[in-house]
N, C-alpha and C positions, 0 to 999 in steps of 0.2 A: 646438214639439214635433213637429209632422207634419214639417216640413223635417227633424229630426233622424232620425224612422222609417221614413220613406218609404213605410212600407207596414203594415196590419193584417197580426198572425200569429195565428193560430186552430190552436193545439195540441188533443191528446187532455187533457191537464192544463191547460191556461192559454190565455185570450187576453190579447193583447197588443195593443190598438186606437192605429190612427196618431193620433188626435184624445184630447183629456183622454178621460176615461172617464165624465164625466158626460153631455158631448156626444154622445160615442159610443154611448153606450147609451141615450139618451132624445130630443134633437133629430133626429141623424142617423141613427137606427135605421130599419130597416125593420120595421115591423110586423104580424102577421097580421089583419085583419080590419080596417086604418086604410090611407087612402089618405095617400098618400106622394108628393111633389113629388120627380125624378130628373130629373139630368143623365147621358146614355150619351154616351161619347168612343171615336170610332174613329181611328185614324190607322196610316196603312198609309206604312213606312219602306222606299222603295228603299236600291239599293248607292250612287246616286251620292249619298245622302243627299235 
């Protein structure tokens, strides 16, 4: 399902989460006031690729 969405979309009416929606909103979630295990990814693309 992620491979087919690519990407979360967070409208004013709807979201649409890349993962099922039970993952997405209770495993994967970020939470306020619960400490939260993340991975950040940078990668910086030249022209010659």
């Amino acid at each position: 399902e992620a491979m087919k969405r690519g990407t979360s979309v967070f409208l004013p009416t709807a979201t649409y989460p890349m993962f099922p929606e039970k993952i997405a909103m209770e495993g994967m979630s970020l939470k306020q006031g619960h400490v939260c295990s993340v991975v950040s990814v940078s990668i910086i693309l030249r022209e010659d690729g």
